[in-house]
Every structure is written in structure tokens, then in C-alpha cells.
C-alpha positions in Angstrom: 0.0 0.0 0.0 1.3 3.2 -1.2 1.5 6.6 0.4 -1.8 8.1 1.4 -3.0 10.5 -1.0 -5.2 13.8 -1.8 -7.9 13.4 -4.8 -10.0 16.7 -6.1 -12.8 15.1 -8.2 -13.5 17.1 -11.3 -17.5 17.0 -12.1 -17.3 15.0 -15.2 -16.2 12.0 -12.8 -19.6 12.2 -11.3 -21.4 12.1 -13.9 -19.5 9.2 -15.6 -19.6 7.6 -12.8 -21.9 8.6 -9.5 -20.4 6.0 -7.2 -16.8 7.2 -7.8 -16.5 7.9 -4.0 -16.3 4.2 -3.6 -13.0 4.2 -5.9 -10.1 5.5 -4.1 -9.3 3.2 -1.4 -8.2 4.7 1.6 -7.2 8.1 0.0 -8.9 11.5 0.8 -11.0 13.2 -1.3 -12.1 17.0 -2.0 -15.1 18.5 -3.6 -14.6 21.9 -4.7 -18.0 23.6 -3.8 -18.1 24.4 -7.6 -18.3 21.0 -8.4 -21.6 21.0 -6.5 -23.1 23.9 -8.1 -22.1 22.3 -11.5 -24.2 18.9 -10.4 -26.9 21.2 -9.6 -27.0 22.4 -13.2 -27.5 18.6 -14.4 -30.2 17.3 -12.0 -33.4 18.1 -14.0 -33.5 15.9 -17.0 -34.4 12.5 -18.4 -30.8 11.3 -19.8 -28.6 9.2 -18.0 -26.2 12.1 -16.6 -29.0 13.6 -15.4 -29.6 10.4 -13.4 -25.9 10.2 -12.1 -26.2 13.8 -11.0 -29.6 12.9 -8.2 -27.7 9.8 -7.4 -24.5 11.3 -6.6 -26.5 13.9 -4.7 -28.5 11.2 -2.7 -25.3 9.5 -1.7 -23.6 12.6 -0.4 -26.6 13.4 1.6 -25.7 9.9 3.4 -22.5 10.4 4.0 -23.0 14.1 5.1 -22.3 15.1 8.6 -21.2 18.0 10.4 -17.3 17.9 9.6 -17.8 17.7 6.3 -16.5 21.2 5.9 -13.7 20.7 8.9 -12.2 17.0 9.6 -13.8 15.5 6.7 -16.9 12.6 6.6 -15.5 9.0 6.6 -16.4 7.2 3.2 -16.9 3.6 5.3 -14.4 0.5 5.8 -10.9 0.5 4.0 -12.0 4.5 2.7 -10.6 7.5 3.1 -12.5 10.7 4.6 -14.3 13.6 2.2 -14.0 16.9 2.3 -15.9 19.4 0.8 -14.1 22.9 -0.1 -16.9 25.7 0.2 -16.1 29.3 -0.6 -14.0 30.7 -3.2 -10.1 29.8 -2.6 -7.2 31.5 -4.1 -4.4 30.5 -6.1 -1.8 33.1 -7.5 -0.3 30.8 -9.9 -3.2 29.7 -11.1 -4.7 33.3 -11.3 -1.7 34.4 -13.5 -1.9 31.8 -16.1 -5.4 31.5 -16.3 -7.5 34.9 -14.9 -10.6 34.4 -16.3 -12.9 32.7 -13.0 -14.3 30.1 -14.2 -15.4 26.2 -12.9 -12.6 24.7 -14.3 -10.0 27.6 -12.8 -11.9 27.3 -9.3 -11.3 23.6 -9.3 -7.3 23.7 -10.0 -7.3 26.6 -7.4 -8.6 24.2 -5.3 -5.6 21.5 -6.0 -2.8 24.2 -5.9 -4.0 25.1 -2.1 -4.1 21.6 -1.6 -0.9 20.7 -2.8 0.6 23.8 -0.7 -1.6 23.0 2.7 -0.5 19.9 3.0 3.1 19.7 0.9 4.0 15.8 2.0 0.9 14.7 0.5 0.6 14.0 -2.9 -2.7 16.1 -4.2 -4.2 14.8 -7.6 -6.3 16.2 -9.8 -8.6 13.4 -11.3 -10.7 14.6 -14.2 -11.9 13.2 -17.4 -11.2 16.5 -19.0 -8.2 16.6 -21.6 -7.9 20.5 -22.0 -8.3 20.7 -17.8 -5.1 18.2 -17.5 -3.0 20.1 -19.8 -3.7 23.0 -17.5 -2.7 21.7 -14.6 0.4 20.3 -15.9 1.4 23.3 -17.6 1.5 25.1 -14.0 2.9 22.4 -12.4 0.1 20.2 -10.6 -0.4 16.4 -10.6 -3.9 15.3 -12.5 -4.7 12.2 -13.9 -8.0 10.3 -15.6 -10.6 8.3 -13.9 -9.7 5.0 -15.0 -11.4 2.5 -12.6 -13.2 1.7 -15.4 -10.6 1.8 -18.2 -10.0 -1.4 -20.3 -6.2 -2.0 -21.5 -6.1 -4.2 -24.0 -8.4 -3.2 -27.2 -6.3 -4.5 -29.6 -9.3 -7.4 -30.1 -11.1 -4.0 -32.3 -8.4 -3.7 -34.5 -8.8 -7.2 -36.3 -11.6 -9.4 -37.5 -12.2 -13.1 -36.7 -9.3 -15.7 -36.3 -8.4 -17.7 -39.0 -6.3 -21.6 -38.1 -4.4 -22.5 -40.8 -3.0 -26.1 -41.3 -6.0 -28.0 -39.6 -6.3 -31.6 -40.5 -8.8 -32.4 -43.3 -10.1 -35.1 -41.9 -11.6 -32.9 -39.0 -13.3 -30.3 -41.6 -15.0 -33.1 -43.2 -16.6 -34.4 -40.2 -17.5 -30.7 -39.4 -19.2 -30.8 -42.8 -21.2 -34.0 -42.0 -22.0 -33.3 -38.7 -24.9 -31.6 -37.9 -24.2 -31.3 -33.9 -20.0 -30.6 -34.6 -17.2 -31.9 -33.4 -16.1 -31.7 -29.5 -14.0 -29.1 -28.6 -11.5 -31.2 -27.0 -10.3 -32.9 -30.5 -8.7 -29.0 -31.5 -5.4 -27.8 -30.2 -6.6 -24.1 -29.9 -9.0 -25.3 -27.2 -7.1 -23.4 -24.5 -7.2 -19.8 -26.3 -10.8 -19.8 -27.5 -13.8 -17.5 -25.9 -17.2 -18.9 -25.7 -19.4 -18.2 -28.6 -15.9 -17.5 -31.1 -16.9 -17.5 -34.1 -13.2 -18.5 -36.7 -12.2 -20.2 -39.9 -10.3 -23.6 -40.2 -8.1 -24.2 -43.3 -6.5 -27.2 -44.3 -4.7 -28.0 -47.5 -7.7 -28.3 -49.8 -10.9 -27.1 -47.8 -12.1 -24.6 -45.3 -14.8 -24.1 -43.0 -16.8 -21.3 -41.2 -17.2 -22.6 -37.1 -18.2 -21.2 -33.9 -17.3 -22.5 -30.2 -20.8 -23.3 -29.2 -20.2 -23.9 -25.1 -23.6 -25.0 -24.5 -22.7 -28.2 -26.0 -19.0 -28.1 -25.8 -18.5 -28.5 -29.4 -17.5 -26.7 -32.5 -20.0 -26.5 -35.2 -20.6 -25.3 -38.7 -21.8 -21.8 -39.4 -24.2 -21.6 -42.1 -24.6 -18.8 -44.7 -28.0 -17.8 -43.2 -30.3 -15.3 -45.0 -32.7 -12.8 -42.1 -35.5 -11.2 -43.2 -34.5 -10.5 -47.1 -31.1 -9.7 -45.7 -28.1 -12.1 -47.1 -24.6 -12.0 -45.5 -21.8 -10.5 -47.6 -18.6 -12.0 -46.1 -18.0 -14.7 -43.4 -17.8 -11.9 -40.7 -21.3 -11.4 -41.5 -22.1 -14.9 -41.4 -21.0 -15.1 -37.9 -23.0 -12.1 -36.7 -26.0 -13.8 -37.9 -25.0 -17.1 -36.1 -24.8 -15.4 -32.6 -27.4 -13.0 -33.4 -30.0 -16.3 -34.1 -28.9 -18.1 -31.4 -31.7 -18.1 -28.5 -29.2 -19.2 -25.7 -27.4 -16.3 -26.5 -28.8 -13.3 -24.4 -25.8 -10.7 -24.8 -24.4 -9.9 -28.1 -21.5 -7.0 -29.1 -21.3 -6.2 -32.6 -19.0 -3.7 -32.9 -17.3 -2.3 -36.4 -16.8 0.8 -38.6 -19.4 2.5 -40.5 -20.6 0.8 -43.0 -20.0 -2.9 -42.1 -23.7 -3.5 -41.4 -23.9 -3.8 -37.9 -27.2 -2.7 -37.1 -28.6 -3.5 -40.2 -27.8 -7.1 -39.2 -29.0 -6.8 -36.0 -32.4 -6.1 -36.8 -32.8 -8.6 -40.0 -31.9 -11.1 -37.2 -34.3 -9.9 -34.6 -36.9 -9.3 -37.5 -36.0 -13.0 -38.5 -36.8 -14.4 -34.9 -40.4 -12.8 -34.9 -42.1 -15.6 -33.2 -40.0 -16.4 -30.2 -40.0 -12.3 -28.8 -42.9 -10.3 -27.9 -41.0 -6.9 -29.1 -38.2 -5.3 -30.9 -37.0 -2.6 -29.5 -34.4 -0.8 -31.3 -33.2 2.2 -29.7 -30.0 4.6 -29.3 -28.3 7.6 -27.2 -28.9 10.6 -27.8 -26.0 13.0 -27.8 -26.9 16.6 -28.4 -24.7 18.5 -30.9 -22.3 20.7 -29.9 -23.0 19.3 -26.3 -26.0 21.6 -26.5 -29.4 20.1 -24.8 -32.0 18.7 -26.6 -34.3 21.8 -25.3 -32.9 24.3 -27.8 -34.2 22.1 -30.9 -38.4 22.7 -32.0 -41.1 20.7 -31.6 -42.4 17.9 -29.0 -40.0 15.6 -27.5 -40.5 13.1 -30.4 -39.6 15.6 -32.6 -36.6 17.1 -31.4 -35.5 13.2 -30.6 -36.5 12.7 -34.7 -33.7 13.6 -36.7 -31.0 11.2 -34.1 -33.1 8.4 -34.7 -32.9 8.6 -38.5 -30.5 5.6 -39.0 -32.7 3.4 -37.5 -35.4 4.3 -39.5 -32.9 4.4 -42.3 -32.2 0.3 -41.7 -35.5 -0.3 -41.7 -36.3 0.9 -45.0 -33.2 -1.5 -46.8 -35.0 -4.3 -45.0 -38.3 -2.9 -46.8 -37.0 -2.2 -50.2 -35.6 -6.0 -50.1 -39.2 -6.5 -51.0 -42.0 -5.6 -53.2 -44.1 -2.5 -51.6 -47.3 -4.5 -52.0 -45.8 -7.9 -50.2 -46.9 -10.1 -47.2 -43.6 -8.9 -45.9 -43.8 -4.6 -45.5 -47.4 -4.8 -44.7 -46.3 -6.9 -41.7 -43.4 -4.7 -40.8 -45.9 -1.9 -40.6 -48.6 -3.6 -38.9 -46.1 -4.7 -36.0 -44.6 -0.8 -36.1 -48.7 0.3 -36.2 -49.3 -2.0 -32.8 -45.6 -0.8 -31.2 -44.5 -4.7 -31.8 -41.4 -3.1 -33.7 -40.5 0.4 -31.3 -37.8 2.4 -32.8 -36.9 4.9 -29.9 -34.7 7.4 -28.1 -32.5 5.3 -25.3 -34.4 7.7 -22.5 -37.5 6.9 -22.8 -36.7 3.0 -21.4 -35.4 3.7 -18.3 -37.2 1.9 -15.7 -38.5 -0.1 -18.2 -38.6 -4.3 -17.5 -37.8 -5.9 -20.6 -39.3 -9.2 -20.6 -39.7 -11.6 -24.5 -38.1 -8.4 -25.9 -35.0 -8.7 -28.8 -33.7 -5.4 -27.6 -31.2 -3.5 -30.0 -29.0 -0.6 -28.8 -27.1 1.0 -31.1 -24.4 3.7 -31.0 -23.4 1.8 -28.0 -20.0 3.2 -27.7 -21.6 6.6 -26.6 -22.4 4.8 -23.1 -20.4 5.0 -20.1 -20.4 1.5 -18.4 -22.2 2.7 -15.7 -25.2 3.4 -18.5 -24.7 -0.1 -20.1 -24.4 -2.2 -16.6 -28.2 0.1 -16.1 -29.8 -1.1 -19.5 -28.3 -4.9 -18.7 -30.3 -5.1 -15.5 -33.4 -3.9 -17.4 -33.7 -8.3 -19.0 -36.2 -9.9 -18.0 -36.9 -13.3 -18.8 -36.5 -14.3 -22.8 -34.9 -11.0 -23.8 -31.9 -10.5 -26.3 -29.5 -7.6 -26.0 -27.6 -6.4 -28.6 -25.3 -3.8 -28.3 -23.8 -2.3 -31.5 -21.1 0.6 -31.8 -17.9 1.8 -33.8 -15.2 2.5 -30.7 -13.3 5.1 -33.1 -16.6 7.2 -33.5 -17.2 8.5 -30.1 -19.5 11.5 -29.4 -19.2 12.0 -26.1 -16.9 15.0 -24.7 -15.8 12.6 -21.9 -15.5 8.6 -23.3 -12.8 7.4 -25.4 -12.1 3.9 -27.0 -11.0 2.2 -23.4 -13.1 3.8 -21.1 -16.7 3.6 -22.9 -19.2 1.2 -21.8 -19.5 -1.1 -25.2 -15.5 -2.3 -24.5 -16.1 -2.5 -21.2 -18.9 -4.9 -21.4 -16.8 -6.5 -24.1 -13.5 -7.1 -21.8 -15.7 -8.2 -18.4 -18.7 -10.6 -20.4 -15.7 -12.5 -22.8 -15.5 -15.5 -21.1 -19.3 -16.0 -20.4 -21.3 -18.5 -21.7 -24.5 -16.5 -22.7 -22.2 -13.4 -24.4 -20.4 -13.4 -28.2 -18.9 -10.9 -29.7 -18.2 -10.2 -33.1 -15.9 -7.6 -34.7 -16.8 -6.5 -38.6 -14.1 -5.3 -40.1 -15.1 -5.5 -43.7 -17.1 -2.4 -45.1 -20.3 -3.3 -46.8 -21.8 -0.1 -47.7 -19.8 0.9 -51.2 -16.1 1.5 -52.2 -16.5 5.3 -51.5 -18.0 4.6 -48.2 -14.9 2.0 -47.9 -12.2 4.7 -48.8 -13.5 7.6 -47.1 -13.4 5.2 -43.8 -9.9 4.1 -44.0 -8.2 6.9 -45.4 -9.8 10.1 -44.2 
């Protein structure tokens, strides 16, 4: 155990993560009294943040007591104590590189007194903030990211599906002729493989699409599978379809660029697997442009939400022109959108929501913190898919990047699970332009 330590918690920590008091061990922690009037400014609304901001609230008002302000409130067992800062403190060297008085000047104010009160403790900074921790290096004070909920490794984004070369032949004709596959014990990669992998075995003279199946311990043939009009392209989107139709799989991650089809897939499937789910639900974050609420933009609340849930709308309509307008087909897509058997949706408007017999669809998960994912999770009830979909490079949010947003997180912890597969597309689908413009710009 190392030195005890000083933490001030920048706002954006909250609001990523509302029970970040529980994350420092037996280290202090401040609140600069500007961090509460920022909550404040984030407690009326119906989006996840929002959320965080009452929760955070409620658990301060538990841990409140009178030397709060003074000697500090102890966090519980194995925790340090937290202090809140109240009043406006001052910091020469902050106030000559950076005069104007704003939050984010108040809150390293707040570190510099901290680092001079008490000089044999170390006193971080811990923001998610990029432009806030070049500040406070650049006048000399310690900062660093939140990352209890960072994930190292995401080099499993960067390529698509594994490929074993030199398998014996014999063992891909028996894949061929066996409808339930062959044991999993009878391959040498047996030790590296996730539940629910989905890979291609080459010999000499043939090859064949399989998938770890760890229900039944075997590995089995995947199928070129057509969904709802829809046809895979490539073997990556074979695979997608293979978890994506699998009942006993309840969590799915598709993750991929633009353009390689993963929510498109995702709903064929879903629209595919009619009869064994109640509902689709297809939904998505929203993030406001410029960070802006959604208040400034006109009409009702379906409105405003309209133009962000587009692309969903968009997907639906390939899976409609796949047949004629007058078919069996579009008239029962619109009857089940008609009697809200098919709900295309902003991600708000499910909280609190049980999901039970429901293929549920998320998309744009990347956008989530894994606080917001972990929330969405818990909503299954019994018989419902998820399916979380997202590009990890595309992020909208000011505060997420590609190892601290929810859709790796969920990713790196679910792995090894039986009911969870994940599938990485890597080949774009959408044109050669859409191809180009994604690799090279």
C-alpha cells in the first residue's frame, strides 16, 4: 500500500460515474463547492447524466455530517474521509496563467491550495477532461483520468475473426457431415478460445466457417444464413448472424466501422426471430450537438428526438425495399410498427422499463459509459436479447474514449461467459467510396 494521497474530483467524474467515492481506497477526497453547483446544473432531466447527478447527490446526503466542511466525513471501511471545499479559494499561480474565473479555474485553485496545505501529500487532480489536465500540468500540478473503469487491451477492435491455418482435413470433413459438430477437445486451440468464437479452419484443400458453441462443448458449422430478405456479404457477417439467431445467447456485441452493417444485421436477425420475442426494440443515445441540450431544438419531445433516430429508421427501410411494396412482408413490418411490436426509440425513454420476451437493439453503444450499459443490462427480464452495436473510433461523447466507454467495457468483463459473443466486422459493406472515405480520411 502506497503513500496516502489527496484526490480533487472534477464533475465530469460524477457524472460518468456517480459512485466514484467508492473508488479511491483509503485516499482522501475533496469536492470543490463548484463542483456542486455544476451537479446542480444537471439534476433536472431525463438522460442518463442527469440520473448520475440525483444519485450522486443522494449518496452525499448519506454520507454528510457535520465535519464535512472541517475534519472530513468517513467514506466507510478501508476509505478514506471527504471533504468538501466551500467558498471561493485563491491560487496566485493559477490566477496568473489562467484569470478568467471560471469552474474549471476554481477547481485547480482548489488542487494548488491543496498541494501547498499539506506539501508531504501528494494532491491529484482526477478529471476526465483533456484541456483541464494540460492546465494543470502546464503550471505544475499532478492530475490524472478516472480510470477504474478503463480497459487495456483493445487490440481485439483492431482485427476481424481468427483464421487456423494447417487443420487436418479429416476434421473439416466431419464438421461438414455433422450436424451437432465436433467436441472441442479434438482442436489444439481449445485453451485460447472464448465462448461463442466464431473463426475459420483451413486445411490444405478445404475450409470451414465454425463457432465454439459452449452450450454443447462442441464446434460447429456456421451456415450462410439469410434474415429477413437480408443475405450475409462475407463470413464476418455470417457469424453475426450465427450469434445473433442463437436463443441461448442473451448478450451480443457487434462492434465495427461505419458501414459494415452492424445494425442492419442486427435487426434482420431480430426481425428473423419474430415468433419467439414479444417486441423489438431498437433504440439509441442521444448525444446533443455541440453538447448543446435537446431543449434548444423545436417541436415535441418526439420531434426534437426525430432527426437522431434517423439511421434506424434508415435500416428499416433496406430491409423494406428487399421486398415488393405491396408484399406479405412490408405490410407486416408496418402492422407490427402500427401495434408498437417493432418500437424504434430514443434510449431515454426506457429507463425503468422491465424488458421481458423483448429482442432489444442498442445502437451507437460506444456513446455509453459502463455505468449506462451495466443500467440497460439489468433492465432483461426473462426471454430478452440484447444487442449492443457501436464503432469504438466514432465516439460523441466529450468525456469517453475507446477504453473507457461502456460497449468495450462490457466487451473485456462478459468475454468468457457463456451466454455473451462478440463479433468484430471489419469489412465495409456499404460501397467502395464509403470503404475509402473510412480508411483513409
Amino acid at each position: 500500500m502506497g503513500a496516502k494521497k489527496n484526490f480533487v474530483i472534477d464533475t465530469n467524474v460524477i457524472l460518468h460515474d456517480y459512485n466514484c467515492l467508492k473508488n479511491f481506497q483509503e485516499n482522501d477526497i475533496y469536492l470543490p463547492i463548484v463542483v456542486l453547483e455544476e451537479l446542480d446544473k444537471f439534476k433536472k432531466g431525463n438522460e442518463q447524466i442527469n440520473f448520475n447527478a440525483r444519485e450522486f447527490v443522494r449518496e452525499l446526503d448519506l454520507i454528510t455530517d457535520d465535519n464535512l466542511f472541517t475534519k472530513g466525513a468517513p467514506l466507510g471501511e478501508g476509505l478514506g474521509r471527504l471533504f468538501v471545499v466551500a467558498g471561493s479559494v485563491d491560487s496566485s499561480r493559477v490566477r496568473d496563467s489562467f484569470p478568467e474565473r471560471i469552474p474549471d479555474h476554481q477547481i485547480l485553485s482548489v488542487v494548488d491550495w491543496l498541494t501547498e496545505k499539506k506539501p508531504k501529500m501528494k494532491s491529484i487532480l482526477v478529471t476526465k477532461d483533456v484541456n483541464l489536465r494540460m492546465k494543470a500540468r502546464s503550471i505544475g500540478l499532478l492530475c490524472e483520468d478516472y480510470i477504474n473503469d478503463k480497459v487495456i487491451n483493445v487490440d481485439i477492435f483492431e482485427k476481424s475473426n481468427e483464421v487456423f491455418e494447417g487443420v487436418d482435413p479429416t476434421l473439416i470433413d466431419r464438421i461438414y457431415s455433422s450436424k451437432e459438430g465436433l467436441d472441442i477437445s479434438e482442436f489444439d486451440f481449445k485453451d485460447v478460445i472464448h465462448p461463442n468464437e466464431c473463426f475459420v479452419l483451413k486445411s490444405d484443400r478445404s475450409s470451414v466457417l465454425a463457432r465454439y458453441n459452449p452450450f454443447t462443448h462442441s464446434v460447429c458449422r456456421v451456415n450462410k444464413t439469410k434474415n429477413y430478405g437480408i443475405e450475409p456479404r462475407n463470413a464476418e457477417q455470417s457469424f453475426a448472424f450465427e450469434v445473433l439467431n442463437d436463443l441461448n445467447i442473451k448478450l451480443v456485441a457487434l462492434t465495427g466501422k461505419a458501414g459494415t452493417g452492424k445494425t442492419l444485421l442486427a435487426l434482420a436477425a431480430a426481425l428473423g426471430k419474430l415468433t419467439d420475442y414479444k417486441q423489438i426494440l431498437l433504440a439509441r443515445p442521444i448525444v446533443a450537438l455541440s453538447n448543446k441540450d435537446l431543449g434548444f431544438l423545436p417541436g415535441d419531445a418526439n420531434e426534437k428526438v426525430a432527426p437522431y433516430m434517423q439511421p434506424l429508421f434508415d435500416n428499416l427501410n433496406v430491409i423494406k425495399h428487399q421486398f415488393a411494396s405491396n408484399s406479405s412482408e412490408v405490410k407486416r413490418l408496418e402492422d407490427m410498427q402500427k401495434s408498437d411490436q417493432l418500437v424504434i426509440e430514443a434510449l431515454a425513454f426506457i429507463r425503468g422499463r422491465s424488458l421481458s420476451e423483448t429482442y432489444c437493439i442498442i445502437d451507437e453503444a460506444q456513446n455509453l459509459t459502463p455505468h449506462e450499459i451495466k443500467t440497460i443490462i439489468t433492465r432483461a427480464g426473462e426471454g430478452t436479447k440484447m444487442v449492443f452495436t457501436g464503432d469504438i473510433q466514432q465516439i460523441d461523447q466529450p468525456y469517453l474514449d475507446s477504453q473507457s466507454n461502456g460497449l468495450v467495457y462490457m466487451i473485456d468483463r462478459m468475454r468468457d461467459q457463456n451466454l455473451f459473443a462478440h463479433i468484430n466486422l471489419v469489412k465495409g459493406e456499404r460501397s467502395q467510396l464509403s470503404e475509402l472515405a473510412s480508411n483513409l480520411m
